[in-house]
VMD Tcl script that draws the C-alpha trace (Angstrom):
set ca {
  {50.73 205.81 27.87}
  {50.33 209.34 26.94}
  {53.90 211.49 26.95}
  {52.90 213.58 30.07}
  {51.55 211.05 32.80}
  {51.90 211.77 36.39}
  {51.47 210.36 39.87}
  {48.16 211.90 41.55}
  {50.71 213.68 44.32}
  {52.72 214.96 41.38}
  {49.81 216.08 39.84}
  {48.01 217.65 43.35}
  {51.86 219.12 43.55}
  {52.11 220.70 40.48}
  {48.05 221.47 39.67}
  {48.23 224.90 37.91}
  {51.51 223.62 35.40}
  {49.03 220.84 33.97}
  {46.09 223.27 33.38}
  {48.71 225.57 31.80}
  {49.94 223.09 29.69}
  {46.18 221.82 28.89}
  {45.16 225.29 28.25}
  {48.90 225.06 25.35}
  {47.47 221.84 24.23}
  {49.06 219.34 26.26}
  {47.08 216.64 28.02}
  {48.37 215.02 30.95}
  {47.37 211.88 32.53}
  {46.90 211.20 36.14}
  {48.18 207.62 37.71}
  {47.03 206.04 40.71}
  {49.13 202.83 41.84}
  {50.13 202.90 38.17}
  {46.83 202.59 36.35}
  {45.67 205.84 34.55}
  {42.63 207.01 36.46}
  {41.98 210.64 34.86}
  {43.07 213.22 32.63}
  {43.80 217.27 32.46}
  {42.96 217.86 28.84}
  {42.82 220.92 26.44}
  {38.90 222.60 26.92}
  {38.20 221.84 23.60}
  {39.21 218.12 23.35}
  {36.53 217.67 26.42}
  {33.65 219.61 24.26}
  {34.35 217.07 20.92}
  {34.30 214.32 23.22}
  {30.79 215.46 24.93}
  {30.01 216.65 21.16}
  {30.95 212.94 19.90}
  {29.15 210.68 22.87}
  {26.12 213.04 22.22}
  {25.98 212.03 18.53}
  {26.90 208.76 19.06}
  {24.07 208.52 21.52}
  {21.22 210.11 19.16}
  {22.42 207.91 16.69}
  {21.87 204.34 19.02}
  {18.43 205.96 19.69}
  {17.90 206.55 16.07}
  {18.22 202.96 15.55}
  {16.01 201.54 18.30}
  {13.20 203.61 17.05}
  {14.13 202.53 13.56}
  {13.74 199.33 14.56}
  {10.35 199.94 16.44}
  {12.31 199.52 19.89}
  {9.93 201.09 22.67}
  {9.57 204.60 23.91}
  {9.10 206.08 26.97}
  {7.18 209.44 28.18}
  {8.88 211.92 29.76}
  {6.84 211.16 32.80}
  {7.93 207.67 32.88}
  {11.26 208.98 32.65}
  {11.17 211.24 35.46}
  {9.25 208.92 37.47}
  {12.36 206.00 36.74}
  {15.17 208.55 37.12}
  {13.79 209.71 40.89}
  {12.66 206.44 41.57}
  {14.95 205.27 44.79}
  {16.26 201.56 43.94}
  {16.83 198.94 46.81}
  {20.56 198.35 45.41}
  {20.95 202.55 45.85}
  {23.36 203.87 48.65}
  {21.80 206.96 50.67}
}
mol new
graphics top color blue
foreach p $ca { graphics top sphere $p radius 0.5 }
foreach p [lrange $ca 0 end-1] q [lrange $ca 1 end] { graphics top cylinder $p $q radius 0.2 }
display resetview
């Protein structure tokens, strides 16, 4: 587990010292009933990880089109995205 981990009440506590010490560099980790649940990290360690699940993404859909995998319109998109689902809570 990372060097800085914390309880969620520590970390509620003590709020601004772990978004100083992200802003330094220093990521802390957040623990609920001792399992890691979230994360105060550095600004720019969040952007490469969007930056890196973006690529990795255009890259998977790269490859389904590669391999003539279907397509969608951005109609049907829409239309599936605002589509409510029975298994949805309201």
């Amino acid at each position: 587990m990372a060097e800085n981990t914390v309880t969620v009440r520590e970390a509620r506590a003590h709020l601004a010292d772990h978004i100083n010490r992200a802003e330094e560099g220093t990521p802390t980790v957040i623990t609920r009933n001792g399992q890691p649940v979230a994360a105060v990290v550095p600004i720019a360690d969040f952007d490469a990880l969007e930056d890196a699940a973006d690529v990795l993404l255009a890259r998977e859909a790269e490859a389904v089109l590669a391999q003539g995998g279907p397509t969608v319109t951005m109609a049907e998109l829409l239309a599936d995205l605002f589509t409510e689902r029975p298994d949805s809570a309201a």
